[in-house]
ZADO-1210 file (C-alpha; in nm, 4 decimals, padded with zeros to 6 digits):
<atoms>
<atom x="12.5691" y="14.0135" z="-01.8567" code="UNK" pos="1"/>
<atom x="12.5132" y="14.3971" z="-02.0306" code="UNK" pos="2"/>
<atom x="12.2355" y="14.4249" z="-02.2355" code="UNK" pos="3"/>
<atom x="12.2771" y="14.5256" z="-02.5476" code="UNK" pos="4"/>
<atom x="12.0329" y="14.7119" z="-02.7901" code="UNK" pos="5"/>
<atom x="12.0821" y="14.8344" z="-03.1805" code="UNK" pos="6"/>
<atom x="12.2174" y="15.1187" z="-03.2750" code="UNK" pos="7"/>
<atom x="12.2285" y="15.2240" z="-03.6994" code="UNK" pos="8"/>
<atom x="12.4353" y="15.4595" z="-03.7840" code="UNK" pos="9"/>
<atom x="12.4847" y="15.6328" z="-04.1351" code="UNK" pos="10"/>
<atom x="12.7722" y="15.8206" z="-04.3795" code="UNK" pos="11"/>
<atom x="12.7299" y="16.0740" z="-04.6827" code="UNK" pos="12"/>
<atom x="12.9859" y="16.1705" z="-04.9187" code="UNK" pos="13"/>
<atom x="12.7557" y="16.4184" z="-04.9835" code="UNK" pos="14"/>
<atom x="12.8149" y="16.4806" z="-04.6001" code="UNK" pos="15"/>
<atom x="13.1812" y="16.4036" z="-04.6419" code="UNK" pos="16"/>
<atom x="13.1199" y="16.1352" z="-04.3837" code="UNK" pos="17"/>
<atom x="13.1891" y="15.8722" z="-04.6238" code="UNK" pos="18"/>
<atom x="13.5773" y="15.7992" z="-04.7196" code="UNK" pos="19"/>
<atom x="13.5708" y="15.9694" z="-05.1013" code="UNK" pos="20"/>
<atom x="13.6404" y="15.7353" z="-05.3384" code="UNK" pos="21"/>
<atom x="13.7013" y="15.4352" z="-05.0833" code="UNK" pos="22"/>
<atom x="13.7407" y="15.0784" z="-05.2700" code="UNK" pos="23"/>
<atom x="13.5869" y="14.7348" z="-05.1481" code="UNK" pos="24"/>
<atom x="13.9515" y="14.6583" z="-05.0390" code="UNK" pos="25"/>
<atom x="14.0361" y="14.9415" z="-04.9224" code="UNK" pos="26"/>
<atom x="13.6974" y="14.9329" z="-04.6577" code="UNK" pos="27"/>
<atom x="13.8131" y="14.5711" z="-04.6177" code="UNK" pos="28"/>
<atom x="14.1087" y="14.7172" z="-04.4370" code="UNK" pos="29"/>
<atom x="13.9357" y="14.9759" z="-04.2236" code="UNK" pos="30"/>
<atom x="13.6849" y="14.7271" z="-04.1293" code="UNK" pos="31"/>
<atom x="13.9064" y="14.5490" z="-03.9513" code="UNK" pos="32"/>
<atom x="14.0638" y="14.8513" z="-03.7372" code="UNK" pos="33"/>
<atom x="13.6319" y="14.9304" z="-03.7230" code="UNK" pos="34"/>
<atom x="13.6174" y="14.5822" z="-03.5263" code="UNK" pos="35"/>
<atom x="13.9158" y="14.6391" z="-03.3096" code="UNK" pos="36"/>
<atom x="13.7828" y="14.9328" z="-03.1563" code="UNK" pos="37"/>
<atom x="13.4771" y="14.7889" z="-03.1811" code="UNK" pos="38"/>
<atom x="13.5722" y="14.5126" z="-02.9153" code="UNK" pos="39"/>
<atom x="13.7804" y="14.7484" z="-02.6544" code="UNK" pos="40"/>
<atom x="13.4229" y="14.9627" z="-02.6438" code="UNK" pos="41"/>
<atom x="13.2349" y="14.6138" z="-02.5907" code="UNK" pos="42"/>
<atom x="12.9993" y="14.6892" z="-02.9695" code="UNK" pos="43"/>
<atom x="12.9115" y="14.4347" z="-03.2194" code="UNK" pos="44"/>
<atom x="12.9168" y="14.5102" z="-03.5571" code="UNK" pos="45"/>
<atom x="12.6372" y="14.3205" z="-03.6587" code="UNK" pos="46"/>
<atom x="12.5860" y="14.4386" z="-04.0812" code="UNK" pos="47"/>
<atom x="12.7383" y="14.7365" z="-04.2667" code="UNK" pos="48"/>
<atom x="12.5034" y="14.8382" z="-04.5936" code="UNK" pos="49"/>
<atom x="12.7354" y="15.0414" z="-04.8246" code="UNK" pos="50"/>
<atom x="12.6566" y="15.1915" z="-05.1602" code="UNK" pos="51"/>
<atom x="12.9689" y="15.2676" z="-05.2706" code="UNK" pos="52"/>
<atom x="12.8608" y="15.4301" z="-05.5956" code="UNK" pos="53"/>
<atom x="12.6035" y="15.6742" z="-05.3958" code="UNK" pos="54"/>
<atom x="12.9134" y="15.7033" z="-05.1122" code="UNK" pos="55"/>
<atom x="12.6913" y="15.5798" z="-04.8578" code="UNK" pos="56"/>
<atom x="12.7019" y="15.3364" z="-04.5350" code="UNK" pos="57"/>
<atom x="12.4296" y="15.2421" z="-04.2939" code="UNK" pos="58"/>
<atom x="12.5848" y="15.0627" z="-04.0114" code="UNK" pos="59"/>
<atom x="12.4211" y="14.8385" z="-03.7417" code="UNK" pos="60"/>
<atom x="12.5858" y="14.7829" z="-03.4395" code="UNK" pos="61"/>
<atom x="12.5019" y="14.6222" z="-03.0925" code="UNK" pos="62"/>
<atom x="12.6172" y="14.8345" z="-02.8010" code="UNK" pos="63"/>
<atom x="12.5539" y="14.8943" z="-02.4101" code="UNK" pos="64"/>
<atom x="12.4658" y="15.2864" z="-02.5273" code="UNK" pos="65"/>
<atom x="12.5577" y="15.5400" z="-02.7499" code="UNK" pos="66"/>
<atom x="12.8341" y="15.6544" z="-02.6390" code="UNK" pos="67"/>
<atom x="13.0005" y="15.3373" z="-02.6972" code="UNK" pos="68"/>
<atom x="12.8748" y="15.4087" z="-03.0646" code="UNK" pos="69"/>
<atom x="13.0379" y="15.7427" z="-03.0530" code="UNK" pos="70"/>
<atom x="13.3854" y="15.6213" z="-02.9017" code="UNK" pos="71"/>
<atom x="13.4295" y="15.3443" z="-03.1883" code="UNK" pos="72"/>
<atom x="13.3742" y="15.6212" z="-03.4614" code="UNK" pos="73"/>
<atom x="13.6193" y="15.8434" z="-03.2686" code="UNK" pos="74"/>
<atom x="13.8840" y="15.5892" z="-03.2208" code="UNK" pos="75"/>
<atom x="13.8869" y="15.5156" z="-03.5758" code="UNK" pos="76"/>
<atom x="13.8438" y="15.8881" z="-03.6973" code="UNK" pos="77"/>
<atom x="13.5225" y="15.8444" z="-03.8798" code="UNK" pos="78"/>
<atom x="13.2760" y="16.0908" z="-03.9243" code="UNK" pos="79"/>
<atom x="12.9144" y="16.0088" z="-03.9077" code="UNK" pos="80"/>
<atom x="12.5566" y="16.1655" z="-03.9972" code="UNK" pos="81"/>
<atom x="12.3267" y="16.0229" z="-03.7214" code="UNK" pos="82"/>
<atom x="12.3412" y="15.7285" z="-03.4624" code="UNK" pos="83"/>
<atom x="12.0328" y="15.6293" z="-03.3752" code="UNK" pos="84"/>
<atom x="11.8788" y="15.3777" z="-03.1526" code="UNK" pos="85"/>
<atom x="11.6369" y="15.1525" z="-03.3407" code="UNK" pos="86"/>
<atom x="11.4342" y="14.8338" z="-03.3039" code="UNK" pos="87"/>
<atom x="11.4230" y="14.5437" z="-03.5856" code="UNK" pos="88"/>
<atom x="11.1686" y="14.4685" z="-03.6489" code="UNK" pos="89"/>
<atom x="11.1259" y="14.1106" z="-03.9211" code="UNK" pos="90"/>
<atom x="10.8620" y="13.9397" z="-04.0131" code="UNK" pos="91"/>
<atom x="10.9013" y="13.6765" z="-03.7440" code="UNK" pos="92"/>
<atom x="10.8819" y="13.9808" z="-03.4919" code="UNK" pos="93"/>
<atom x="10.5318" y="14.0224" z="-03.6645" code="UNK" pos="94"/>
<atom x="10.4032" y="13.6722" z="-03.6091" code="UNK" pos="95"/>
<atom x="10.4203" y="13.6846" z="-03.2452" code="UNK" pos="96"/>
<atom x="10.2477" y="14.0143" z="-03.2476" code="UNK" pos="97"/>
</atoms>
């Protein structure tokens, strides 16, 4: 089995790598064609974080690499600001510290 590690990625209208003036249904509908590419690159879309009065979206995603990141953005023509490989850190992770 691949591992996997996290990947967040984020969007800025300010940017213009947030869809202007996108609804809830409206994302609801590109989510969906988000998760299809999603699964022919092998990434999980694990929580999306949108402000959609600010125009902004912090994504986190499971994936083998970044590139896989990169393809699932391209497939679906969505510009991004960063994709960056993080760690999560909870406060269970702290416990066991």
């Amino acid at each position: 089995m691949q591992t996997l590690r996290f990947f967040m990625d984020t969007h800025d209208k300010k940017n213009e790598t947030f869809p202007a003036d996108i609804s809830p249904k409206e994302l609801e509908g590109f989510y969906q064609s988000y998760e299809d590419a999603c699964k022919e690159e092998g990434v999980i879309s694990l929580k999306i974080h949108v402000g959609f009065e600010e125009g902004r979206a912090f994504c986190l995603n499971m994936a083998p690499d970044v590139d896989a990141v990169y393809r699932v953005h391209q497939k679906v023509g969505l510009p991004y600001d960063t994709i960056t490989e993080v760690t999560t850190i909870s406060p269970a992770d702290l416990l066991r510290l």
